[in-house]
Residue, then its C-alpha position, 0 to 999 in steps of 0.5 A: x500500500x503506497x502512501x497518498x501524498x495528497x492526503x497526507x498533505x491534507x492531514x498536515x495541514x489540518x495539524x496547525x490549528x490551535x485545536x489541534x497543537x493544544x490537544x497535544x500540549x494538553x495531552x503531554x502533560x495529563x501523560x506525564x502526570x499519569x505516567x509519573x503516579x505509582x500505579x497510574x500506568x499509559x493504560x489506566x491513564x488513557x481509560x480514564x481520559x477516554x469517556x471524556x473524548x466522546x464530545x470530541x471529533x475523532x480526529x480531537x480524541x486520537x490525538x488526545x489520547x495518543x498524546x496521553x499514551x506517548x507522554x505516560x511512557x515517559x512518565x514512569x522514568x519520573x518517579x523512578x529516576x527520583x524515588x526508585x518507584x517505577x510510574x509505568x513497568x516499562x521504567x524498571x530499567x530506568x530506576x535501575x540506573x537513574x535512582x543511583x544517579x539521584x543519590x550522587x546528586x545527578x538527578x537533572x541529568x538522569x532526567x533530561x537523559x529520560x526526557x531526550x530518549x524518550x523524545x528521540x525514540x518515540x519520533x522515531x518509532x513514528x516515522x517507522x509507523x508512517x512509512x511501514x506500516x503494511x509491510x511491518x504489519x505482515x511480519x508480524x502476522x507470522x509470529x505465531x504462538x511457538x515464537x511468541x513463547x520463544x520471544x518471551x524466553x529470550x527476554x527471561x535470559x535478561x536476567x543472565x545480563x543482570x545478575x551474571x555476578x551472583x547467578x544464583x540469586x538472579x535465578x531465585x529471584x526470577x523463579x519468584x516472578x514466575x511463580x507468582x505469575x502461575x497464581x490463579x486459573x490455569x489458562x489450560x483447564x480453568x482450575x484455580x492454582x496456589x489460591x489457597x482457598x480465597x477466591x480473590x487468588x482464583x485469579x491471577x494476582x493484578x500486576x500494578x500492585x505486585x509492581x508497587x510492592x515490589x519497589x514503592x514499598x520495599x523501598x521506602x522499608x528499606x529507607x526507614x531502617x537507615x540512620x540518615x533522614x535528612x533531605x538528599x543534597x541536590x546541586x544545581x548542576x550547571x551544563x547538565x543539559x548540555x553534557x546529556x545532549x552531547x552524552x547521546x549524540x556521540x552514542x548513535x548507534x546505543x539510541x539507534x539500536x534501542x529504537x530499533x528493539x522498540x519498535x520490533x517488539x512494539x510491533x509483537x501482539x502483547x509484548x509491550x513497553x517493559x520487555x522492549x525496555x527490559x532488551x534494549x538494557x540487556x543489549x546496552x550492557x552488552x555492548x558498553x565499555x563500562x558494563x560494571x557501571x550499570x546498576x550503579x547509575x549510568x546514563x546509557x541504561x537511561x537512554x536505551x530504556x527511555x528510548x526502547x519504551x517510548x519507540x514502542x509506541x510507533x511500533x505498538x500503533x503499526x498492527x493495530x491500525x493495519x489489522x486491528x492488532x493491538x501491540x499493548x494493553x494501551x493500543x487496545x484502549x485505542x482500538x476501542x476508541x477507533x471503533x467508538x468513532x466508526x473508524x474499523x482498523x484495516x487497509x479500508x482505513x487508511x482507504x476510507x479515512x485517510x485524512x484522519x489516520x495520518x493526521x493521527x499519525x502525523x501529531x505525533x510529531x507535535x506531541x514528541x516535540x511538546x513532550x521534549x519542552x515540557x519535559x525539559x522545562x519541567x525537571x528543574x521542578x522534579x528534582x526540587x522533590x529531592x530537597x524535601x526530607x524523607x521523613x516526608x517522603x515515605x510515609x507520602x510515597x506509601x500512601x500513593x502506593x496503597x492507593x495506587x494498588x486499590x484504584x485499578x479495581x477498588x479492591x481491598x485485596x490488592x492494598x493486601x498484595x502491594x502490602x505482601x509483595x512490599x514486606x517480601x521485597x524488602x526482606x529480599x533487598x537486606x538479603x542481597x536479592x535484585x528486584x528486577x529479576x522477580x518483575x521480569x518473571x511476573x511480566x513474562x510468565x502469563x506470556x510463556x506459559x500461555x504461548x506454550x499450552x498454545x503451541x502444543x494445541x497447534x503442534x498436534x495439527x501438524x504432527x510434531x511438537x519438537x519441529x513446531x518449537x524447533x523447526x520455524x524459522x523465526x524461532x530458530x533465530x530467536x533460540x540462537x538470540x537467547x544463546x547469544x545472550x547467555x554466553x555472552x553474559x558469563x563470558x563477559x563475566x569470566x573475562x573480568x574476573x580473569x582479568x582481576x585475578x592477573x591484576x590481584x597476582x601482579 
């Protein structure tokens, strides 16, 4: 499907309107605010603004809502860079890096790293949505389930990347994640699994609780046992801006490889922003010349995850208005919105209702540019929260928390999963345990496991198990990705304790 550049033209034009420019400002910013709340995640944020899109015209309400989506994926590294609580899954990574940046007093910095990867990747993940559309569509359509799992077993061997240092601990941590994510029905035969007799954990436990648990919680625990209740000391940083510009443009290939993985997994039906971010930081390691830095605040765990999330907007967007394929929890929220306006997501869209489309697309470009000012304008502000004492804090961030937990579905029961995950996370921090391992395998588990007992039903229509996990040719590449990972991993390891040991001897 060739592009009209009559219509695109079209659509271009109608973007400069103060209606429109102002939808995209307005939208930035409720994106940003949603994004940054523990437990208002892109998709919580967009349902809720959604029934008040009905007085508007379906142009006005897709570009509302793909403001609202854009910036709440840049949101999550808010919180996360400043008090070690994601907004979004996708911004575990960046917690990762940019908390310990925080701690050494370079919080601006970590976040105009966030602000300008998240503005590159998201631009760029746009320009793939524009001119890629049907041909990157296609590709997806034959990942079937037996590639689907193998996809999700390629992002478990993150945890090599992560953990390579004390294997084991990561490999306890993950296995935590996956059981957790077997609790409740199974996908198979419907019986409740480790409900033990409560009929709230017949289904599976709600992933924004155990998510705030996890590290809102156990983090602020965690602060309370330490002596120190003063404010952080934040510095001006004079020219932070500058060096984080400069600190991306000589690293092309990290913000082009990061966008790249965004955009691919973006474009796989129910993988997500937070496998996308999860690769592109496994890589980032991978290749860096300071792998021992990451975990411990470097700018390019920062940059390759903000950029991987927000390039999976574009590539989440590409399915969706090509076959009604929805690449995230929040593309399916917008597919309910195409369908509330009579726009039915197909090759007759872009036939039928070009204009509107492309102008959907195309103001995204705005909403980029919006995100990156208010983004950059807006963190001498964020920072600012650094100055107020923990002893404030805590007990604020705990409260957002709980609530967080109890408004996804006004449940009690989730302020007691947020509560549970809280205390075990923290009894996991003091042992010397990582949390990212147990949210990756909370994440990927459902996937795995729902994706296999998929392709052993399909397997039986074509005769062989072991030549439907092992003998399609997408599965064999990402069987040889993930061995490529491993190895990697540990070899990068063996080589640095090699060489440690020949510098110990000398």
């Amino acid at each position: 499907m060739d592009i009209p550049f009559d219509t695109l033209y079209s659509a271009a034009v109608g973007l400069f309107s103060m209606k429109t420019l102002g939808l995209s400002v307005l939208g930035v910013m409720i994106g940003i605010i949603g994004g940054a709340l523990p437990g208002i995640s892109a998709s919580v944020t967009i349902a809720l603004v959604l029934p008040m899109t009905f007085v508007l015209d379906p142009m006005s309400a897709l570009v509302l809502l793909g403001a609202i989506y854009m910036a709440a994926e840049y949101g999550g590294s808010i919180s996360a860079v400043l008090i070690n609580t994601p907004g979004t899954p996708a911004a575990i990574c960046t917690a990762m890096d940019g908390y310990p940046l925080s701690r050494k007093g370079r919080a601006r910095e970590a976040l105009y790293t966030a602000v300008l990867g998240s503005s590159v990747g998201g631009f760029f993940g746009i320009i793939i949505l524009l001119i890629f559309t049907p041909p990157l569509a296609a590709l997806s359509l034959k990942f079937n389930a037996a590639e689907m799992f193998w996809l999700a077993i390629a992002g478990l061997a993150v945890v090599c990347n992560l953990t390579a240092k004390d294997f084991s601990k990561g490999v306890i941590a993950a296995c935590l994640g996956l059981w957790l994510a077997t609790i409740g029905a199974d996908p198979g035969s419907g019986y409740p699994r480790f409900s033990f007799g409560y009929y709230q954990m017949e289904a599976p436990l709600p992933l924004i609780p155990m998510l705030l648990g996890f590290f809102a919680v156990s983090q602020m625990l965690n602060q309370l046992g330490r002596a120190e209740l003063h404010a952080n000391d934040t510095k001006p940083e004079p020219g932070a801006l500058a060096r984080t510009l400069r600190f991306a443009v000589i690293r092309p290939f990290l913000v082009l490889r990061s966008a790249l993985i965004g955009v691919i997994i973006g474009i796989l039906p129910g993988a997500g922003a937070s496998i996308a971010s999860f690769v592109a930081y496994s890589e980032a390691k991978r290749w860096s010349k300071k792998p021992d830095e990451f975990g411990k605040g470097n700018l390019e765990g920062i940059l390759a995850s903000e950029t991987s999330n927000n390039a999976m907007v574009g590539g989440s967007l590409v399915p969706l208005l090509a076959f009604g394929i929805p690449g995230s929890a929040s593309a399916a929220i917008l597919l309910g919105a195409l369908t509330i306006n009579g726009l039915i997501p197909g090759p007759d869209l872009f036939v039928y209702n070009g204009e509107i489309v492309y102008g959907f697309i195309l103001a995204f470009i705005p909403t980029v540019i919006a995100l990156y000012v208010v983004g950059t304008f807006a963190t001498p502000i964020y920072s600012s929260i650094l100055t107020i004492r923990p002893a404030f804090v805590i007990p604020a961030v705990l409260v957002l928390a709980f609530i967080g937990s109890y408004a996804v579905r006004a449940e009690v029961f989730d302020v007691g999963v947020a509560t549970a995950c809280g205390l075990l996370g923290f009894l996991m921090l003091r042992s010397g345990f990582k949390i990212a391992p147990v949210i990756l395998g909370i994440v990927l588990g459902p996937l795995i496991e729902d994706n296999f007992i998929r392709s052993l039903t399909l397997a039986e229509t074509e005769g062989s198990v072991f030549r439907f996990f092992f003998g399609r040719p997408i599965c064999q590449i990402l069987i040889l990705i993930t061995a490529a990972m491993i190895v990697s991993a540990f070899w990068r390891e063996y080589r640095k304790q090699k060489i440690t040991t020949e510098e110990t001897g000398k």
